[in-house]
VOGU-3710 file (C-alpha; in Angstrom, 3 decimals, decimal comma):
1> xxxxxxxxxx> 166,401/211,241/24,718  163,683/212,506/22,063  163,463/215,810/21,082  160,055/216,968/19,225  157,987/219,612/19,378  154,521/216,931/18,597  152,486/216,599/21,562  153,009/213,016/23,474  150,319/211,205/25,015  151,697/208,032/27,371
11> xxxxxxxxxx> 149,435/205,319/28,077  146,539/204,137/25,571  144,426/203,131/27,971  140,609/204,890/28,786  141,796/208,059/29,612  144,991/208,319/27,106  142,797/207,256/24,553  140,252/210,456/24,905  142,833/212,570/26,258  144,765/211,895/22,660
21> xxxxxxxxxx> 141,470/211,968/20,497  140,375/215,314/22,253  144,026/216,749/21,222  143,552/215,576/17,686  140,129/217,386/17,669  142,135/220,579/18,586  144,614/220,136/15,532  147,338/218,683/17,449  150,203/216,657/16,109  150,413/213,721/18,558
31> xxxxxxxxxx> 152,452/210,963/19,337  151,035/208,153/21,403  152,999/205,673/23,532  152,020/202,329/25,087  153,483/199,327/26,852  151,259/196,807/25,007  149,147/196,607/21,845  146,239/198,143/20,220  144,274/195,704/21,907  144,557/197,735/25,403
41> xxxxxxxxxx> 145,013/194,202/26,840  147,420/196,330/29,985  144,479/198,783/30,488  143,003/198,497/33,549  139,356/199,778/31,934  139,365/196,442/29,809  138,369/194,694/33,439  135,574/196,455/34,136  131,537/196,582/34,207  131,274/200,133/33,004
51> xxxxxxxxxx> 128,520/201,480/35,255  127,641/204,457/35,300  126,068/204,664/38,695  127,326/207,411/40,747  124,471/207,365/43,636  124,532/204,030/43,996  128,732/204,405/44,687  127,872/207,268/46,990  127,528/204,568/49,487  131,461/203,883/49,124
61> xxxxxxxxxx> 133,014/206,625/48,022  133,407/210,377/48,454  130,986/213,041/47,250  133,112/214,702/44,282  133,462/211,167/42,325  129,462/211,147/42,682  129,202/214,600/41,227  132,301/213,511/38,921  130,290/210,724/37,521  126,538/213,048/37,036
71> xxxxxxxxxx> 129,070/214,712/34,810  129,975/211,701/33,114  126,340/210,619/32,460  125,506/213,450/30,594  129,511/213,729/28,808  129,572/210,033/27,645  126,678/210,445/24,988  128,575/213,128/23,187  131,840/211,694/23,182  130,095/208,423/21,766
81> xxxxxxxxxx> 128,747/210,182/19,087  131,915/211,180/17,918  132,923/207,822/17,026  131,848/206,060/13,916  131,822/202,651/15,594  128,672/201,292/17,223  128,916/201,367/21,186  126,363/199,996/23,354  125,048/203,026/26,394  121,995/202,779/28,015
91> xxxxxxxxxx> 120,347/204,598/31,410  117,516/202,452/32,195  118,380/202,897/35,561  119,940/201,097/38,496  117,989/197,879/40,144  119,465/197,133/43,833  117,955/193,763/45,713  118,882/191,983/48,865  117,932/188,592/50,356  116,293/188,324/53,561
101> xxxxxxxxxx> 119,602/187,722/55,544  121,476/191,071/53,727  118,265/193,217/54,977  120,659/194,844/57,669  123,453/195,467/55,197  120,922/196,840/52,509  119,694/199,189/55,193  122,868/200,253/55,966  123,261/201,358/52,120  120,320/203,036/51,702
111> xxxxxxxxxx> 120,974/205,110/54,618  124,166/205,917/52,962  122,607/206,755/49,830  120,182/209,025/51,682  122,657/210,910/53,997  124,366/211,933/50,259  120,932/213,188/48,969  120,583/215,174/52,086  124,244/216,763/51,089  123,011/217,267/47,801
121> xxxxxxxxxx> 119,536/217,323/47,179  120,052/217,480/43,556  120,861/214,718/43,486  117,893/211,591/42,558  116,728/209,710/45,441  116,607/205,891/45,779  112,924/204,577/44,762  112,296/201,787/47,167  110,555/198,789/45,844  107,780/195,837/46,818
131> xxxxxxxxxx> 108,217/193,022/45,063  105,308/193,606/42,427  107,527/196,768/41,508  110,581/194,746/41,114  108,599/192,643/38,750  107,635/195,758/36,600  111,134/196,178/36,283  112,744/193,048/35,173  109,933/190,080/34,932  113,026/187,778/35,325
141> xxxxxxxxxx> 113,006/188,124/38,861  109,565/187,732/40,354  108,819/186,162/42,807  112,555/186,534/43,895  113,043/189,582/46,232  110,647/191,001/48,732  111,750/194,492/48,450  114,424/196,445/46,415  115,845/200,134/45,655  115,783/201,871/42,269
151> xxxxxxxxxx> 117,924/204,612/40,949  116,104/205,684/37,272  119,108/208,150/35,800  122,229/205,668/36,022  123,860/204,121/32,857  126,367/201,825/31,963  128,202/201,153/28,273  130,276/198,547/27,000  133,864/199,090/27,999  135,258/196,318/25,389
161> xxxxxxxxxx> 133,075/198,355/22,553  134,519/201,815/23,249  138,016/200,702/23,684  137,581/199,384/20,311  135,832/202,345/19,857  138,276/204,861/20,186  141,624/202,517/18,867  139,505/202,457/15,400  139,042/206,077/15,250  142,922/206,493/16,550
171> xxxxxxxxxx> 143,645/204,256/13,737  141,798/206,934/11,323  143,553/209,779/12,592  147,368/207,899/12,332  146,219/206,832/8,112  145,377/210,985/8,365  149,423/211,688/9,311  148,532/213,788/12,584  148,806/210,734/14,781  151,964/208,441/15,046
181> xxxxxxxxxx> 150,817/205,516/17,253  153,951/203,730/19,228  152,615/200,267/20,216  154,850/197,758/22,585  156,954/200,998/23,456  156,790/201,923/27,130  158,122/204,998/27,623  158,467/207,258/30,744  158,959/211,538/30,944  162,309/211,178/31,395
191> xxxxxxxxxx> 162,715/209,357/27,583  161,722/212,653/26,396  163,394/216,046/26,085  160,573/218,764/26,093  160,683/221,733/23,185  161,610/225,337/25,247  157,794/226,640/24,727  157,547/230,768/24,032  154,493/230,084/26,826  155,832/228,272/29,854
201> xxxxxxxxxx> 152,087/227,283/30,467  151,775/225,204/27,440  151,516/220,990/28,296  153,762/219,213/25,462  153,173/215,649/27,230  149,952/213,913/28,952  151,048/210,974/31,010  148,142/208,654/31,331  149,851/205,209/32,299  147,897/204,484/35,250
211> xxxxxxxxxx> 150,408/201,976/36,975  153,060/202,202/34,575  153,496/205,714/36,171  154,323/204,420/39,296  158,472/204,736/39,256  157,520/208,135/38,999  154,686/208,663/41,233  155,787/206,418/44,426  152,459/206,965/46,026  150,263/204,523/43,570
221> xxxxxxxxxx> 149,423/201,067/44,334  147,296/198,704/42,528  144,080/197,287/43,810  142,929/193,963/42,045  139,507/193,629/40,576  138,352/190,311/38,633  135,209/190,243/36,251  133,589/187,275/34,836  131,763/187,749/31,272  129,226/184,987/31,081
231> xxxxxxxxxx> 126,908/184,353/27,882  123,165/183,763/29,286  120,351/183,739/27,138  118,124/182,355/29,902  118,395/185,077/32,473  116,756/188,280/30,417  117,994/190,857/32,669  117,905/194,183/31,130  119,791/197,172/33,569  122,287/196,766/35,861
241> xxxxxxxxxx> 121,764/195,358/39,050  123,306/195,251/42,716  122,922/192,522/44,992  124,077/193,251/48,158  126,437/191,163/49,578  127,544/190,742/53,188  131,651/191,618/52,047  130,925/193,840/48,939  128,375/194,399/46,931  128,220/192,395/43,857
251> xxxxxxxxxx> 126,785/193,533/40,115  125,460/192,158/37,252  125,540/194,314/33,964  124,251/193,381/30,714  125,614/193,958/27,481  124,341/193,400/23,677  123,426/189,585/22,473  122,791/188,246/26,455  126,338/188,948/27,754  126,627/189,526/31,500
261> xxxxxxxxxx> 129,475/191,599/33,062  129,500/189,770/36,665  132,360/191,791/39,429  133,058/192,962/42,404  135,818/191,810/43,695  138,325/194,709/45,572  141,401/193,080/46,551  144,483/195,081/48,032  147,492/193,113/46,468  148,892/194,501/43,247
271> xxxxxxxxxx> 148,344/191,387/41,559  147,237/190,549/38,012  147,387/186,423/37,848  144,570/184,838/36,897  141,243/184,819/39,328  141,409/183,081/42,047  138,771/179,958/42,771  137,664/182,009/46,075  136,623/184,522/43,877  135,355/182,697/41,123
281> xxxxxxxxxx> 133,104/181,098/43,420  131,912/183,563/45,136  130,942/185,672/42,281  129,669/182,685/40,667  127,344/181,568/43,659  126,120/185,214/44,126  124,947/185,324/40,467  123,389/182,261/40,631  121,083/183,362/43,795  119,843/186,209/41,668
291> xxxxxxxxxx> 119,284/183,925/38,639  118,962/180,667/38,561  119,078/180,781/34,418  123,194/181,736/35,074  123,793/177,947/35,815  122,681/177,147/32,472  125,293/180,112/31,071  128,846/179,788/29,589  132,122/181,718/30,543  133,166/183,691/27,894
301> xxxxxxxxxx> 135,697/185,309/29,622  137,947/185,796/33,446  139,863/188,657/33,413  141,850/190,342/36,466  143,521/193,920/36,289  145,260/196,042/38,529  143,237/199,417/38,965  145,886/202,382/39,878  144,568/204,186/42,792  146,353/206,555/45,402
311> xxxxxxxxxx> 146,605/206,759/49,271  143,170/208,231/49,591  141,274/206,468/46,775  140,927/209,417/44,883  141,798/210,791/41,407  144,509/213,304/40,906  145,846/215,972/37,904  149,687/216,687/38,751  150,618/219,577/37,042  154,262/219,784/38,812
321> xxxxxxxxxx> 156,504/218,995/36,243  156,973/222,099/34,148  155,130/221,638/30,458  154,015/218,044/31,975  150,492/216,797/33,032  149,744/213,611/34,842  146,430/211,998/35,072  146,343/209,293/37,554  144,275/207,478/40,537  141,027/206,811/38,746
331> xxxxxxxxxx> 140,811/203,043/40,787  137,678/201,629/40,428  135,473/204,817/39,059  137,370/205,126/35,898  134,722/205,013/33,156  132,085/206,835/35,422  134,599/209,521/35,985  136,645/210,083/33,092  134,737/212,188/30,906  134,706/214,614/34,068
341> xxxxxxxxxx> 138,661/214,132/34,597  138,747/215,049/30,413  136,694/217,909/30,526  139,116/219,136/33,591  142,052/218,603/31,969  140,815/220,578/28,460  139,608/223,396/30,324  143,450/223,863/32,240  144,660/223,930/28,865  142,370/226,359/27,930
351> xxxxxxxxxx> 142,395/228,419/30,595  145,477/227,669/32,957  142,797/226,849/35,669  140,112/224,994/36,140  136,780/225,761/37,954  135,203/222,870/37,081  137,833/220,536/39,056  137,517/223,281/42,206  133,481/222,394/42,107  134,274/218,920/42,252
361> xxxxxx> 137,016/219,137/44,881  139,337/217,352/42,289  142,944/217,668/43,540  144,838/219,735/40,788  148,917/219,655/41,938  150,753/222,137/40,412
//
């Protein structure tokens, strides 16, 4: 057992890392635990596209992680800037394209898209495109798609840049002496004794572990995702784009120097070998239908992850545990939501409540 009165972040992953940096902004003394290295090669955010598309997830997913990840758009700008190393963000929009035999399935999603505008008409309506509009958009694929949808305010970064992002500047703050960093040290709540606080309000440790939580939170489960990073100078894309795909719908992200972030992939088995040639095929054949150019591009990289996700999908701050807060269920929405699960958890502290999770409909457990 460890007695200290430092704050004590668990988990380095996307949201331990800007839960800990926010608490070193605040002039805390903080401690930071994680299973693996400074690499974040357990995080489940460094298997991920990044994409900052919350309308075009309406179509799968519930209506506070859409107005979680509006948030997010406008949060992830400012907590870039904070960083002194170069991260790639852009919101040039979201393309979405079909071929003729998905036109019932892209149907279906844009009525899905539309019945959430009609919930909330603040919210940007899908543009719907002829094929000489698609071409406006991205030259690369004329002649390609007939029709198409377009969402103009959604985003996407580099998730491989911030991580690295936010280690470097953890790095800073540990040569400073106001962060001790604990790589290769997985540690649970009950490793620690917590300091007797004069204010039985006040959080001493953040558990951000995503699965590594799970001996203590029985009801996670991990959902397997697999991305492909593929080098293609050829293709020229230059925003995200959907294709919609009879099973799921597939996308195709750019990054800096013609890198492609290619995904989709939702598989319930908590299971983190590598990808599976089903999968690698299928993703590999979709891409190719969009662009032909992708046959001519080189893996860079396969990665799977486990994404930690709860019985209804949905993100949760447990407050239970006396002096504890737990951060958990982000699945398959963490970088489009985290900034808003952040901002939640900083304004608790603040405050001992949170109105900003209540608009959301956030579940706060205390």
């Amino acid at each position: 057992m460890t007695h200290t009165s430092h704050t004590i972040v668990l988990g380095a992953g996307l949201m331990g890392r800007l839960m800990a940096l926010e608490l070193l902004h605040r002039g805390h003394q903080v401690d930071l635990y994680d299973a693996k290295g400074s690499d974040a090669s357990g995080a489940a955010a460094l298997v991920a596209a990044a994409m900052l598309a919350p309308m075009a997830e309406s179509a799968i997913t519930e209506m506070g992680v859409v107005q979680m990840g509006r948030h997010g758009l406008q949060r992830w700008p400012e907590l870039i800037a904070q960083l002194p190393e170069h991260v790639f963000f852009q919101q040039k929009g979201t393309l979405i394209v079909w071929h003729g035999a998905d036109a019932h399935e892209a149907q279906r999603f844009h009525q899905l898209m539309d019945q959430t505008h009609d919930k909330e008409p603040a919210l940007e309506k899908a543009q719907v495109l002829d094929a000489w509009q698609i071409e406006a958009l991205e030259p690369t694929l004329a002649h390609r798609f007939q029709r198409g949808l377009f969402l103009p305010s959604e985003g996407q970064l580099d998730n491989q840049q911030l991580l690295g992002a936010l280690g470097a500047e953890l790095h800073r703050y540990e040569a400073r002496g106001s962060l001790t960093l604990h790589w290769h040290q997985a540690r649970s709540m009950d490793d620690f004794e917590i300091a007797a606080s004069t204010s039985g309000s006040r959080v001493q440790l953040f558990d951000c572990r995503g699965l590594g939580a799970k001996a203590q939170w029985s009801a996670l489960r991990g959902v397997r995702g697999e991305v492909i990073r593929i080098h293609a100078p050829g293709v020229e894309l230059s925003r995200p784009t959907r294709l919609i795909h009879p099973r799921y719908p597939l996308y195709i992200a750019p990054k800096e120097n013609d890198l492609y972030v290619i995904g989709a992939t939702e598989i319930e088995v908590e299971d983190s070998s590598e990808a599976s040639v089903r999968s690698t095929l299928e993703l590999l054949s979709a891409a190719y239908s969009l662009h032909p150019g992708f046959a001519e591009g080189r893996i860079v990289q396969m990665n799977t992850q486990n994404r930690p996700t709860l019985t209804d999908n949905l993100p949760c701050i447990d407050l239970s545990t006396p002096q504890v807060m737990k951060i958990n269920g982000l699945y398959r929405h963490g970088f489009l939501i985290a900034p808003a699960m952040l901002d939640c958890a900083l304004e608790w502290l603040d405050a001992q409540t949170t109105h900003l999770a209540q608009s959301f409909g956030l579940k706060v457990v205390q």
